[in-house]
Residue frames as qw, qx, qy, qz and C-alpha x, y, z in Angstrom:
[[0.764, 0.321, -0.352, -0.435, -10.68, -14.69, -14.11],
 [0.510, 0.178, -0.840, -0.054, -10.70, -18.62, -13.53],
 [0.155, -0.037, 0.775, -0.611, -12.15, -18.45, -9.80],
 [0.612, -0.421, -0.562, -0.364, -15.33, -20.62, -9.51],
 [0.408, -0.386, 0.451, -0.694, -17.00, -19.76, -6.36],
 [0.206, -0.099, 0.936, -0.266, -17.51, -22.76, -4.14],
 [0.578, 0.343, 0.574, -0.467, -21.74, -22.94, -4.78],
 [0.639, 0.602, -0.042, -0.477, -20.84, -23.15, -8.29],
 [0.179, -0.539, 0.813, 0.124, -18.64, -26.20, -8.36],
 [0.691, 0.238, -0.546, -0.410, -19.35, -28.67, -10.96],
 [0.945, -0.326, -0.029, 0.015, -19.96, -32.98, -9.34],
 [0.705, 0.308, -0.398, 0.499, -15.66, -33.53, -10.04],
 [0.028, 0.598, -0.124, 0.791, -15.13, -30.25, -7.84],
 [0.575, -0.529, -0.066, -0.621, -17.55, -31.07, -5.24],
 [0.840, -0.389, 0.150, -0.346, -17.84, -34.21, -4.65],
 [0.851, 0.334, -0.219, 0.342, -14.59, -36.32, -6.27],
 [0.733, 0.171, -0.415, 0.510, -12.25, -34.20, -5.13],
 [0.278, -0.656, 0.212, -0.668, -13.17, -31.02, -2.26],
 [0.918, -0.374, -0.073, -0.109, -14.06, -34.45, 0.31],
 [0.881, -0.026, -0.105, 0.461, -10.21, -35.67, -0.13],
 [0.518, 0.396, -0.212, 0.728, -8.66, -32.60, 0.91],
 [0.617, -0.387, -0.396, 0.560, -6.95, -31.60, 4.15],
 [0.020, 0.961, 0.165, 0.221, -7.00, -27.34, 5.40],
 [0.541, -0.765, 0.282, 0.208, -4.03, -27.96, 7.45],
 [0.440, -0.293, 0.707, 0.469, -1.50, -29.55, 4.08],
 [0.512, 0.535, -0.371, -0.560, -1.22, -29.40, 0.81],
 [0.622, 0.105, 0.776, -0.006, -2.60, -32.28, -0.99],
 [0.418, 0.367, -0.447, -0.701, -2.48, -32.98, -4.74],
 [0.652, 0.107, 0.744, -0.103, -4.80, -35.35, -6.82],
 [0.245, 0.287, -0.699, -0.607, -4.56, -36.69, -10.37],
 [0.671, 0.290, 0.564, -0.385, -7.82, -38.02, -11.52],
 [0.023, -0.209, 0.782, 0.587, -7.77, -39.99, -14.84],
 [0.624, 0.395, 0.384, -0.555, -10.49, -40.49, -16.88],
 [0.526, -0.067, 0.798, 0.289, -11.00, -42.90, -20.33],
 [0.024, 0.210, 0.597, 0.774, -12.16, -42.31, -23.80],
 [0.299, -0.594, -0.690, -0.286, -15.49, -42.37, -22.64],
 [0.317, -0.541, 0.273, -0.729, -15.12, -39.14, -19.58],
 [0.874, -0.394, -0.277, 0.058, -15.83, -42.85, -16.92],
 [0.297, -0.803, 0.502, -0.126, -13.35, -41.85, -13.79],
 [0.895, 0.198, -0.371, 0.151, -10.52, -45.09, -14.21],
 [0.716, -0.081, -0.315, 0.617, -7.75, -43.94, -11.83],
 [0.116, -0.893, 0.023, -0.434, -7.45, -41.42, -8.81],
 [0.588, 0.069, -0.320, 0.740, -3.92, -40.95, -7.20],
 [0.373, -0.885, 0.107, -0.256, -3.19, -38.38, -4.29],
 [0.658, 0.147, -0.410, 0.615, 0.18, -37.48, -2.80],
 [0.202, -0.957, 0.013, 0.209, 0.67, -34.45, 0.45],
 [0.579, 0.746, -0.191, 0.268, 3.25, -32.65, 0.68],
 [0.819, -0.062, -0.355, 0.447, 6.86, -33.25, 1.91],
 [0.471, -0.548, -0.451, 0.524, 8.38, -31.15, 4.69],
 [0.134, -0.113, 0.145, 0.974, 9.33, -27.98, 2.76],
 [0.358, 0.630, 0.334, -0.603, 5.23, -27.85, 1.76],
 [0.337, 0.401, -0.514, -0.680, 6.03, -28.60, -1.64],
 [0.797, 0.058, 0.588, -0.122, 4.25, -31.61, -3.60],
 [0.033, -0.418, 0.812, 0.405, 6.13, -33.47, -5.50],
 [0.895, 0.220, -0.016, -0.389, 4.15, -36.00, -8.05],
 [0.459, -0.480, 0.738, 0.115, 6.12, -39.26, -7.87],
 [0.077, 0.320, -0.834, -0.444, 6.90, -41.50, -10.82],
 [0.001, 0.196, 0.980, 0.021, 4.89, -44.31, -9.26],
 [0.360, 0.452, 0.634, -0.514, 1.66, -42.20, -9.11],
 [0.397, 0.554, -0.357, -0.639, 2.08, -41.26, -12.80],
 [0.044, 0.234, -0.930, -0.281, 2.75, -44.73, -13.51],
 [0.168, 0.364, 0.864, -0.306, -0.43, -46.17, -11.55],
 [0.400, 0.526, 0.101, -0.744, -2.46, -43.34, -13.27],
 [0.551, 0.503, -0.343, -0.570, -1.62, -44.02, -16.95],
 [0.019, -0.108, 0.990, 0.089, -1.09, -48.01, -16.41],
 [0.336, 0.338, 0.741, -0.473, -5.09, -47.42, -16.51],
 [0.224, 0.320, 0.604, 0.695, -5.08, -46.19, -19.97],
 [0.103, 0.810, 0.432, -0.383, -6.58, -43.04, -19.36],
 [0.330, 0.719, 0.265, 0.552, -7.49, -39.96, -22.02],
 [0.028, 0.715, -0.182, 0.674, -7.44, -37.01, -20.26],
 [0.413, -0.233, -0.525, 0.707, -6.21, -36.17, -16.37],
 [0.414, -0.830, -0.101, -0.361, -8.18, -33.57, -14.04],
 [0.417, 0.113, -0.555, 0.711, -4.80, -32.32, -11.76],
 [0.324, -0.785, -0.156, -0.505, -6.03, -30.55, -8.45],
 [0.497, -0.038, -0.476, 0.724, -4.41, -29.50, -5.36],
 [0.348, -0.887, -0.296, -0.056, -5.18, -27.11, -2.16],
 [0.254, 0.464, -0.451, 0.719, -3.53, -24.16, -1.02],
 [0.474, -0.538, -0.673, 0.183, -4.15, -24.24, 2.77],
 [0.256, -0.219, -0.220, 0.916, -2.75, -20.54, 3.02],
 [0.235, 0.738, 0.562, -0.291, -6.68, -19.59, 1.20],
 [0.125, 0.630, -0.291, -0.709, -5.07, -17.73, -1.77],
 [0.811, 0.294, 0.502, -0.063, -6.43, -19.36, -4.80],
 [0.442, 0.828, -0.266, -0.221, -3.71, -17.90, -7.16],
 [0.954, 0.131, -0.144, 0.226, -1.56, -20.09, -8.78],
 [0.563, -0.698, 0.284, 0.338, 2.08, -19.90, -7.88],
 [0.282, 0.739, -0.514, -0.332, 4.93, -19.75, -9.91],
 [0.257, -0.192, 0.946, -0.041, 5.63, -23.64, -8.65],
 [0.606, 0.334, 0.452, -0.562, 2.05, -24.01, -9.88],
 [0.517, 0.748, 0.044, -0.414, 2.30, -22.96, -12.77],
 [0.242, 0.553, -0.784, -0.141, 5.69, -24.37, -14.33],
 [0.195, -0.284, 0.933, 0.100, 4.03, -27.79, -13.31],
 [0.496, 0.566, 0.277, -0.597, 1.37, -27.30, -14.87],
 [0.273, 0.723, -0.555, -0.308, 3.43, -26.53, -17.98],
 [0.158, 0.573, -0.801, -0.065, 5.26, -29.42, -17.17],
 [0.516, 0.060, 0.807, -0.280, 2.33, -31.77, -17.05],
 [0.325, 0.720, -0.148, -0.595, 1.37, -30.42, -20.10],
 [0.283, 0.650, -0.668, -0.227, 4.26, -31.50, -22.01],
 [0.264, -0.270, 0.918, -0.119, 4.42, -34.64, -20.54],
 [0.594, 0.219, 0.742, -0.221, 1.13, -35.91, -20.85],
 [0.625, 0.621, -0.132, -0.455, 0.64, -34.48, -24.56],
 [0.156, 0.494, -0.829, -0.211, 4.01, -36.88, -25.72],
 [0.183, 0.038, 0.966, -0.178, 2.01, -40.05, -24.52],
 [0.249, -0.286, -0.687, -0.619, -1.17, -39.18, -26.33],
 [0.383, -0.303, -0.705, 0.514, -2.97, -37.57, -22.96],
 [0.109, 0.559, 0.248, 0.784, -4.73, -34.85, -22.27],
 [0.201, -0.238, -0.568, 0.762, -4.42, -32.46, -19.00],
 [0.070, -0.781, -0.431, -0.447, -8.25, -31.15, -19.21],
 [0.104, 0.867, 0.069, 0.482, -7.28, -28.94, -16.20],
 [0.373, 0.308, -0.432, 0.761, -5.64, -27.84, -12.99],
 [0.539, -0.782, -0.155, -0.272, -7.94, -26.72, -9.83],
 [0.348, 0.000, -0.661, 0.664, -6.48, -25.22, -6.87],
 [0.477, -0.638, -0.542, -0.269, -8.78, -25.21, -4.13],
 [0.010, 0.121, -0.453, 0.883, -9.54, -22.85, -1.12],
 [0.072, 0.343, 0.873, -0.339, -12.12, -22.92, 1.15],
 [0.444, 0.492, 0.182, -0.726, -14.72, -20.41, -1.05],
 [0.875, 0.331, 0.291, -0.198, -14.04, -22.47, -3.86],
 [0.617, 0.147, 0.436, 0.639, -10.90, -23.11, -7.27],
 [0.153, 0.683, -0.248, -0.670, -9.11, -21.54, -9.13],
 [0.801, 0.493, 0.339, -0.025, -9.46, -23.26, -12.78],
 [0.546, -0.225, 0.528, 0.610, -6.41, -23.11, -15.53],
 [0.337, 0.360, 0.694, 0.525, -8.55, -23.95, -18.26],
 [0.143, 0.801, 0.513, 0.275, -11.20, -21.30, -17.60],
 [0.181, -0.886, 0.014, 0.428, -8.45, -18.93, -17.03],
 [0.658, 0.744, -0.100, 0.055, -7.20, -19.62, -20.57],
 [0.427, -0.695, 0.575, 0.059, -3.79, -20.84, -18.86],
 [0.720, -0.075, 0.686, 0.064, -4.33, -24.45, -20.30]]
């Protein structure tokens, strides 16, 4: 439950964010989007030597200095396992929290592999 097969990726999925990611590194992106669902701000970080990705202050800052409603998080595993991780998950969690305290809303998570995401929300995670 939550895997959307690649031919059944929605435009965000497809074309927003599957283009901006790398098979050889993990690469997260934080799309923001305004009252009105209009994309306003799209941030992207890889990851540092250990293969983890860290979201940095300044890309949280640049995100929500755009006044955005809800974020669309999404990242690639390059090892082709589209389960979340435990690292996944707890920052998930901990985007969660964060953005709800600022009046935000994380509409979901996607990790991508090359057949297609896994999905938070439509694994009742979010």
């Amino acid at each position: 439950v939550g895997f959307v097969p690649r031919d059944a990726e929605g435009a965000v999925a497809r074309y927003l964010f599957r283009p901006m990611l790398f098979p050889d590194r993990e690469i997260v992106l934080l799309a923001g989007f305004d009252a009105y669902a209009r994309l306003v701000a799209l941030e992207s970080t890889a990851s540092d030597v250990t293969g983890r990705c860290v979201i940095a202050p300044q890309c949280w800052s640049r995100l929500l200095g755009r006044r955005v409603a809800t974020v669309l998080m999404a990242h690639n595993h390059p090892s082709g396992i589209a389960r979340p991780s435990d690292a996944d998950a707890r920052c998930t969690r901990e985007a969660v929290q964060f953005l709800r305290l600022i009046g935000v809303d994380l509409s979901d998570h996607l990790i991508f592999v090359e057949s297609g995401h896994f999905s938070f929300r439509n694994a009742g995670l979010l």
